[in-house]
C-alpha positions, 0 to 999 in steps of 0.5 A: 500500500502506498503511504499518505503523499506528504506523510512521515511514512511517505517521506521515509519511501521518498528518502529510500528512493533518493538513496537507491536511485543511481540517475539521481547519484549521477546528477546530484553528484556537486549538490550539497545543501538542504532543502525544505519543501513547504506544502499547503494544504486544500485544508489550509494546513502546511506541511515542511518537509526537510531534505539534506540532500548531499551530493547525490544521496539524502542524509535525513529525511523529515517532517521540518523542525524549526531548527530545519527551516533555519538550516535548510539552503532552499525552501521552496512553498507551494500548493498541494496541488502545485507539488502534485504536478511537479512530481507527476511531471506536469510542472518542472520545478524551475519552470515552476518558480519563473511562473511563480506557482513555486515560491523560492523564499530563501535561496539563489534561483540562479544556483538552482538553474545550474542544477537543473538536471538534478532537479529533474533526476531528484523529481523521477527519483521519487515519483511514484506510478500510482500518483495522479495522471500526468501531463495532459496529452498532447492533442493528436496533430492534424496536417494543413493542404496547401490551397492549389487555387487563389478565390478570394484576396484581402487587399481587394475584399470589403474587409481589406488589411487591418492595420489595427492587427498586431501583425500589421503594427509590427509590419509598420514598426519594422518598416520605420525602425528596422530599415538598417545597413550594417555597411554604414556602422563605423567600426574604426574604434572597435579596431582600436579598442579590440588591440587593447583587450586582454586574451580573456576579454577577446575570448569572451567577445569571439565566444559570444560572437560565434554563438551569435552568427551561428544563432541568426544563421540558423534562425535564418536558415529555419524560419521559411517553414513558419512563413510557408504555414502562415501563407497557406492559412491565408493570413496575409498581415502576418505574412507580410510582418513575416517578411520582415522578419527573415530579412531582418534574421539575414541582416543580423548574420551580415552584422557579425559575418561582414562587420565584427569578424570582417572589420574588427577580428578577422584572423578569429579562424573557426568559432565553432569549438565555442559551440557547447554540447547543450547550444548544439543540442538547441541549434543544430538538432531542436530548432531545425527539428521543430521549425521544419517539422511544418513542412509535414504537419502545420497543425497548431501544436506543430505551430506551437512547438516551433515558435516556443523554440524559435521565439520564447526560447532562442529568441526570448531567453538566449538571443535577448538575455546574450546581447543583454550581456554582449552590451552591458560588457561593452558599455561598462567599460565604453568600449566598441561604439560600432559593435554597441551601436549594431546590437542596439539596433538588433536588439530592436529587430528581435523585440518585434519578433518575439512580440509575434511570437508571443502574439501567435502563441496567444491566437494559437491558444484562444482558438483552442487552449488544448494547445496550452499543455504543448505550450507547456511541454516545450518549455518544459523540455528546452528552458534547462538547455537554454540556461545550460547555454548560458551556464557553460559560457560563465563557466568557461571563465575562473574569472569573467571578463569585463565584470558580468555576473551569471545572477543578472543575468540568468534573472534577466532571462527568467524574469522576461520568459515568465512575463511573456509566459504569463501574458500568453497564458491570459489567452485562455480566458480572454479575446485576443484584443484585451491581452495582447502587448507588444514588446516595445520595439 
């Protein structure tokens, strides 16, 4: 029989897995603080659970003592309903906390990042078959035919263009702020600057940069599915925002290919060793995967699992969060005016790409929050590579070049993934006009 969840005796079976579990070990292996769960109950009852985790095996195990919450490292608070989710899989613990179902009322969310695989092997290791159903299923897909034959055309309906879309305000904002050339950035006090820096600041800087060109040279590469979709579905204003888009993702890689490695380091030679195993994982094996997956299916959970890769994820979390620190490096040291003076311009680009992303997950939902559960699954499934990429470009560093942090920054990532999460969720109970917010641009 299996004891009460929360119960002593439950605590007791939870402790025995966590010490019979050869994943968890594996995972655990650099973990060395306490934790303390905290539960509230439908009742209003609470109940504190008290777990010395100590690389990769559970010394003690307990309801918490007062001594407990005053030793424990982490405590993290939710509710019943909340931690029944997060050990049936529905909820990853991290996601939990930038979503806020997940309070963390003492401890750092960024050393929590950094252990994000021991979160998930700790979660497996004591969760049990017989608790509650798990993620909801992912709605069957359904593929899209392409019409073969034009009958009808917007600009000459009744109806016409509507300029009051968010695709259509984004299309007008691209065409007043995003008409760029990086040909015309003067780069000749990068050059001076980059003789000045020091082996690691330049290692640093290629390091991003390598990651950058590959990045917009992928987003390039693997965004005609998307447009290709949208087109088939006949909406035009999107498309027409779409265009922009792709163009503005080939610019990005002239930015870097034909200004910083052309005018500022040109004898960098190959950066792809700067490539990491997680960005690999995202960059040549996830992104491509889900956006060319549309070219067979177009169904809106197809949809959905391309723009939380392309937009929430690569866009949202690493390309905004990387030029985040790629500027503050530059600019805290007034260095590279040329360099600082593209990324700003970029950055403006990707403000309006994510801001459809989050537009079209938020369509996608209202016309069936069915596909709200997918949503969840990918992020789910992709933000712990995404912070893996940012924690092994800090790590790659005893000291970090220029005075960058991996606290700001990885909150920086959390803090704007969960407002646009939150935003998007709002579409389940609303009309598409009321939530809708686009990203400054």
């Amino acid at each position: 029989m299996t004891p009460t969840l929360f119960s002593p005796a439950w605590i007791e079976v939870c402790s025995h897995a966590i010490n019979h579990n050869d994943a968890y070990r594996r995972a655990a292996a650099n973990w060395r603080w306490p934790i303390l769960l905290q539960i509230t109950h439908d009742d209003a009852r609470t109940t504190a659970i008290y777990l010395d985790l100590y690389h990769g095996s559970c010394r003690v195990a307990r309801i918490a003592t007062p001594a407990d919450v005053a030793q424990a490292e982490f405590i993290l608070e939710a509710s019943e309903a909340t931690w029944r989710n997060v050990l049936t899989g529905q909820l990853d613990p991290i996601t939990g906390i930038m979503r806020r179902q997940l309070a963390l009322t003492k401890g750092s969310i960024a050393t929590l990042a950094l252990h994000s695989a021991t979160a998930k092997a700790l979660i497996a290791a004591i969760s049990h078959p017989n608790l509650p159903d798990a993620l909801t299923p992912t709605p069957p897909v359904q593929s899209v035919t392409a019409p073969t034959n034009h009958h009808t055309f917007v600009t000459t309906s009744r109806h016409g263009l509507n300029n009051d879309s968010v695709p259509m305000r984004l299309w007008h904002k691209a065409k007043r702020l995003g008409v760029w050339n990086p040909a015309d950035i003067d780069f000749s006090q990068d050059k001076a600057d980059w003789q000045g820096l020091n082996a690691s600041e330049r290692d640093l800087l290629l390091r991003l940069t390598g990651m950058f060109v590959a990045g917009e040279e992928s987003v390039t590469l693997d965004l005609l599915p998307l447009i290709m979709t949208i087109a088939r579905e006949g909406r035009l204003e999107e498309e027409m925002f779409l265009t922009t888009f792709l163009w503005e993702e080939a610019k990005h890689v002239d930015f870097f290919a034909n200004g910083f490695l052309k005018h500022i380091a040109p004898d960098a030679g190959d950066l792809s060793h700067y490539h990491t195993p997680a960005y690999r994982s995202l960059f040549y094996d996830e992104l491509p995967t889900a956006m060319h997956a549309l070219s067979t299916d177009s169904s809106p959970a197809a949809q959905a699992r391309a723009s939380v890769t392309y937009n929430m994820i690569v866009e949202g979390v690493l390309a905004e969060t990387g030029y985040e620190a790629y500027f503050a490096a530059l600019a805290r040291n007034n260095l590279m005016p040329g360099v600082r003076q593209g990324i700003l311009l970029l950055k403006r680009d990707e403000s309006r790409h994510i801001a459809y992303g989050v537009y079209l997950l938020s369509r996608l939902i209202a016309a069936d929050p069915q596909i709200w559960p997918v949503i969840e699954q990918r992020m789910n499934q992709l933000m712990p590579i995404a912070m893996q990429i940012i924690t092994e470009i800090f790590s790659a560093y005893e000291k970090m070049p220029f005075g960058l942090t991996f606290e700001e920054f990885s909150n920086i990532a959390m803090t704007n993934f969960s407002r646009r999460l939150q935003r998007i969720e709002k579409a389940r109970d609303q009309m598409l006009d009321e939530y809708i917010e686009e990203d400054e641009a």
